[in-house]
C-alpha distance (Angstrom), angle and dihedral (degrees) to the residues before:
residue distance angle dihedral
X1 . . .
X2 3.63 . .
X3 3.61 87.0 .
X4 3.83 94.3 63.5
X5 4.33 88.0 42.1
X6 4.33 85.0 59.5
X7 3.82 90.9 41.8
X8 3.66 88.5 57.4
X9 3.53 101.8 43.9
X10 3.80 89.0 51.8
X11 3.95 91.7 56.6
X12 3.56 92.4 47.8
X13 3.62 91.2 51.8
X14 3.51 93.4 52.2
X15 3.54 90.1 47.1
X16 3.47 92.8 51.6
X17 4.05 89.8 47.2
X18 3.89 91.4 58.8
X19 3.84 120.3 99.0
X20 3.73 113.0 -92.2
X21 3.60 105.6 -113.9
X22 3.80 86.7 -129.9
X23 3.72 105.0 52.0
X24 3.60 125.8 132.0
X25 4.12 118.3 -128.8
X26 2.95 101.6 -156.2
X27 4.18 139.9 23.2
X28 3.74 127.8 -156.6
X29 4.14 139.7 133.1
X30 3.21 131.5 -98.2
X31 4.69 113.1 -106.0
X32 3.39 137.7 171.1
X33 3.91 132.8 -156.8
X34 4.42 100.1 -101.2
X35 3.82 115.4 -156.3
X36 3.79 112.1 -163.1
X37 3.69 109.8 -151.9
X38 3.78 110.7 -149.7
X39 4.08 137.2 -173.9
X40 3.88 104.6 -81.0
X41 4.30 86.2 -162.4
X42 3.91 137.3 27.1
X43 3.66 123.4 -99.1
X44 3.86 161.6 85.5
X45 3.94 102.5 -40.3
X46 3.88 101.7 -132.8
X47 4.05 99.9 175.5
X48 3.80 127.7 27.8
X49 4.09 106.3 173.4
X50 3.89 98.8 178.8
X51 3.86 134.6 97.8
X52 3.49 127.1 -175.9
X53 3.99 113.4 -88.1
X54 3.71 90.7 18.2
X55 4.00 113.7 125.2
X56 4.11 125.8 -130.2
X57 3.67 131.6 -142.0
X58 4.37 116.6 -137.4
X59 3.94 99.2 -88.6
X60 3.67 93.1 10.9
X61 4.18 110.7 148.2
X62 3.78 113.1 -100.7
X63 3.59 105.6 169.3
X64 3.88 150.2 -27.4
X65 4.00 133.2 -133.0
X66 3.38 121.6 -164.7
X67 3.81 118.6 -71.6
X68 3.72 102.3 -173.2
X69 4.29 92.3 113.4
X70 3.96 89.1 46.6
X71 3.51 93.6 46.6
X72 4.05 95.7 45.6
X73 4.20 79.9 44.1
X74 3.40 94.9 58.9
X75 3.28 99.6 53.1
X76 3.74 106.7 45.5
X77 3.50 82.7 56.9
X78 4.10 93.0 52.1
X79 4.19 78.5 56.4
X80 3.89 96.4 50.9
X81 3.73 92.8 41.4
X82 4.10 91.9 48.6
X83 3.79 83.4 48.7
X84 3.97 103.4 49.4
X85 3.88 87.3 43.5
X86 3.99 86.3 57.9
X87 4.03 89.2 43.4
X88 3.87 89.1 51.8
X89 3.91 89.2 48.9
X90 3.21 97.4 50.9
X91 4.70 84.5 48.8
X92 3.79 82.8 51.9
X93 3.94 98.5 53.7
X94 3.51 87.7 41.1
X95 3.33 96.0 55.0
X96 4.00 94.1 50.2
X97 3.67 90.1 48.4
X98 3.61 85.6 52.3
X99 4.13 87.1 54.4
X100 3.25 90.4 47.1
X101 4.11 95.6 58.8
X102 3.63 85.5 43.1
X103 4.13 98.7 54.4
X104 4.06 83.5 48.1
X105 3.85 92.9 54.8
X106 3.65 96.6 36.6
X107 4.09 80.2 55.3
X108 3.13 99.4 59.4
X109 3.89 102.6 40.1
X110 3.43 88.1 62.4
X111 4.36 83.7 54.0
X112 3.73 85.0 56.4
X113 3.78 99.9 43.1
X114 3.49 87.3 53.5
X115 3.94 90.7 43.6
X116 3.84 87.0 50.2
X117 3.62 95.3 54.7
X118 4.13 82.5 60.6
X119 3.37 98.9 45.8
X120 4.13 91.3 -112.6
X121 3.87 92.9 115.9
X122 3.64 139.2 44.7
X123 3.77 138.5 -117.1
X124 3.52 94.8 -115.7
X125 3.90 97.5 43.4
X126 4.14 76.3 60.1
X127 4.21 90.9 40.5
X128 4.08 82.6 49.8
X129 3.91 95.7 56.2
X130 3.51 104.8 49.0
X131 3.37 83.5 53.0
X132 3.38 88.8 62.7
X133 4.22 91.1 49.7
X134 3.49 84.6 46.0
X135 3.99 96.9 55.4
X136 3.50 97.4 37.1
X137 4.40 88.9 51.6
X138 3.78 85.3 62.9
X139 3.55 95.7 44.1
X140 3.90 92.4 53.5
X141 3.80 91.1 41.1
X142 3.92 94.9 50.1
X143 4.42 83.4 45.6
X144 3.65 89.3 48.4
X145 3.89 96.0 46.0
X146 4.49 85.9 48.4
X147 3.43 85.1 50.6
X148 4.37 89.5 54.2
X149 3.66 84.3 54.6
X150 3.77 99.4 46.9
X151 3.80 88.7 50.2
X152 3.64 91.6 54.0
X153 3.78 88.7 46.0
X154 3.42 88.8 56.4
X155 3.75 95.0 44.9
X156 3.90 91.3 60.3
X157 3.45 91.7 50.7
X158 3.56 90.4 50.0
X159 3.97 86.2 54.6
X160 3.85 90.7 43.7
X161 3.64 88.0 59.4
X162 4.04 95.3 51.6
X163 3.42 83.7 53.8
X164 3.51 101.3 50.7
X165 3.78 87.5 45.4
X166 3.71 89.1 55.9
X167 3.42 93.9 48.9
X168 4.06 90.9 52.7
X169 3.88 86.9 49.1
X170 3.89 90.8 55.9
X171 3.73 83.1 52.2
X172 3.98 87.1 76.5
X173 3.63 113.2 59.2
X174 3.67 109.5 -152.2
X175 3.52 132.2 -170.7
X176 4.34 112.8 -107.4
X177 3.87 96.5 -166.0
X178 3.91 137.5 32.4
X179 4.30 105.9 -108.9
X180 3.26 153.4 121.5
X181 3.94 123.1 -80.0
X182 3.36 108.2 -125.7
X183 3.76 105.4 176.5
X184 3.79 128.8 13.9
X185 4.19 110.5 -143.0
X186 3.62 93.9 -177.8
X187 3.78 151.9 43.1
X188 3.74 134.0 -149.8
X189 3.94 112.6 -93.0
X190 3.67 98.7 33.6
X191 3.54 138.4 119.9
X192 3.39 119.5 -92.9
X193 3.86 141.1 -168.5
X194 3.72 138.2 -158.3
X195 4.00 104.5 -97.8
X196 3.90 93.5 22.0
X197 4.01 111.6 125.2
X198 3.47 124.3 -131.5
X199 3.84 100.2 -175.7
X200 3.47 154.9 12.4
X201 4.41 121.8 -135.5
X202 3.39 134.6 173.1
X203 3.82 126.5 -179.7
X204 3.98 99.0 -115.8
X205 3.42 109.8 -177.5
X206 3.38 95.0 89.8
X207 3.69 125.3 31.1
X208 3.98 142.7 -160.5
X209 3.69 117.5 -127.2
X210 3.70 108.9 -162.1
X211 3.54 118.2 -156.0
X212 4.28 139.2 155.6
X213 3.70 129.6 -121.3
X214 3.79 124.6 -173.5
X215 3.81 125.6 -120.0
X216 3.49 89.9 -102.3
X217 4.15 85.1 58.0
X218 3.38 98.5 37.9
X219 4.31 98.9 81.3
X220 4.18 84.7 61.4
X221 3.92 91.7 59.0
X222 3.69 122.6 74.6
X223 3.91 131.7 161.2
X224 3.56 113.5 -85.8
X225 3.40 102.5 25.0
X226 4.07 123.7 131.6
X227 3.83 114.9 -131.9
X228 4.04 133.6 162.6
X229 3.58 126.9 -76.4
X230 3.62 121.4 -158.8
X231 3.62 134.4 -164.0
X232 3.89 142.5 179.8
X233 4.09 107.0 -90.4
X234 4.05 90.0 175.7
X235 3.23 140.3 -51.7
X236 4.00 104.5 -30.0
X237 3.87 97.5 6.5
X238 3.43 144.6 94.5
X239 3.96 139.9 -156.4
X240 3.87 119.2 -144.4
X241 3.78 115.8 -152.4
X242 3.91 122.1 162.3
X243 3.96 126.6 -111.1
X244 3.91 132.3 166.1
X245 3.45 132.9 -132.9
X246 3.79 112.7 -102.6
X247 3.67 105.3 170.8
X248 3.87 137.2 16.2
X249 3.68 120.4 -160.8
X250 4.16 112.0 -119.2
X251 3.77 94.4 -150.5
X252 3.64 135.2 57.1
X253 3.83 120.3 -117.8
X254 3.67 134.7 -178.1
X255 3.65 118.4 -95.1
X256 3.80 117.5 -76.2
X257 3.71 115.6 -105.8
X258 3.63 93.6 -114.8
X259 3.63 83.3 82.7
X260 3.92 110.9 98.4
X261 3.55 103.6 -166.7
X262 3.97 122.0 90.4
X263 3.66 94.4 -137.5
X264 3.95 102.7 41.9
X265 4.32 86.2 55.0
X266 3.70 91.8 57.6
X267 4.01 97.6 53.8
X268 3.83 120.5 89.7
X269 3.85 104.8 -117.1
X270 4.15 130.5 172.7
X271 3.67 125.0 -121.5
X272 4.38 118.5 -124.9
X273 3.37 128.4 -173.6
X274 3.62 120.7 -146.7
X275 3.86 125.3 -161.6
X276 3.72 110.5 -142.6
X277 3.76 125.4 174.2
X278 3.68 115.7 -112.5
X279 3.78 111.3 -139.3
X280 4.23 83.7 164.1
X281 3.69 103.6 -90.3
X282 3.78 77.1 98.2
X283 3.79 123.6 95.4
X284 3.65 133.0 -175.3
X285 4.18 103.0 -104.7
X286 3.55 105.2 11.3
X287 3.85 124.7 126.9
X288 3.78 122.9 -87.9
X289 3.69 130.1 173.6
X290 4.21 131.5 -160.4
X291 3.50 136.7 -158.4
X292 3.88 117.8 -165.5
């Protein structure tokens, strides 16, 4: 009899020993990659669009801060520019008129060279005209070298304005990425500075679950491979949804605090990510489990 009581309590043990059919293999929460969109210039902020939970196009309008000093910028700069293009016309009739003298006077010292030759003109009527040539050289090289500097004028305006259009643009804050606000930093009407954030967004609709496997798990997980997700669905139940692995860690780490237990934070473990479809059960930092 006591036989038979031994034999039974050694099959129930190793009953009891035997992996539960329904055990996960790995545990983990779920993340997603936040931007936080901040003010890219200082000043009164006179449009904030978002709420909290709402969900933003790529290039969609966020907010606007004041654009008064861009505005005023950019067009004291349309003035200078409209005036050094006059000052630079002005160089470049100058300079023609200049030719023009020149093409005269060259003319007619090649009348008296020839004259000379015949003994109808003088040395110094020929001395007298290349002085001429010789002026009017230095006045088109001294034009010419104004109108270097008026071009260069004009090119740092030109650069002024690019800048002052780029600092209009940052005026606008737009959204780079289609998400979900998460978290509002701001209100309309305040205060704002270059660098300050004004809200958190993550793209939601499909999240990373990021769990740990051991070495000895490790040679059953690859990249690209589709594996079960579970989830709380009340008290005692769970909801299975399907995700695939979409990165795998390539060095070992100690495990996470987030484990409780004294002996699972001491073992070397690998971190996976796990894609899994959001169809918004799915919540940034709560619990998820996997079985491959």
């Amino acid at each position: 009899m006591k036989k038979r009581i031994w034999i039974f309590i050694a099959a129930l043990f190793v009953v009891a020993c035997q992996d539960q059919p329904n055990q996960p293999d790995a545990f983990g929460n779920f993340e997603s990659d936040e931007l936080i969109i901040s003010a890219e210039t200082n000043g009164k902020l006179l449009d904030f669009a978002p709420e909290e939970g709402a969900t933003l196009d790529t290039d969609q309008f966020i907010a606007l801060v004041d654009t008064i000093q861009a505005a005023l910028a950019i067009q004291q700069l349309a003035a200078q520019k409209a005036s050094v293009e006059t000052k630079k016309l002005n160089i470049a009739a100058q300079t023609e008129v200049l030719k023009a003298q020149k093409k005269n006077v060259v003319t007619n010292r090649d009348r008296i060279a020839a004259m000379l030759q015949e003994g109808a003109a003088t040395r110094q009527q020929m001395d007298d005209v290349e002085g001429q040539l010789d002026v009017l050289d230095k006045q088109i090289a001294s034009v010419q070298t104004q109108f270097s500097m008026v071009s260069r004028e004009l090119d740092v305006v030109k650069a002024q304005q690019l800048l002052a259009a780029e600092q209009l643009r940052k005026c606008r804050v737009i959204s780079p990425a289609r998400g979900t606000v998460l978290q509002t930093y701001a209100q309309a009407g305040e205060m704002v500075t270059a660098g300050k954030p004004l809200l958190k967004m993550a793209d939601i609709s499909t999240l990373d679950l990021r769990v740990y496997v051991s070495g000895a798990q490790l040679s059953t997980v690859k990249t690209g491979q589709q594996v079960t997700v579970r989830i709380d669905d009340g008290a005692e139940r769970y909801r299975e949804l399907t995700g695939k692995v979409s990165w795998i860690s390539d060095e070992a780490e100690f495990t996470p605090k987030i484990i409780q237990t004294k002996e699972e934070r001491v073992k070397l473990v690998y971190a996976v990510k796990v894609k899994v479809p959001n169809d918004g059960s799915l919540k940034i930092g709560m619990p998820g489990e996997i079985r491959f």
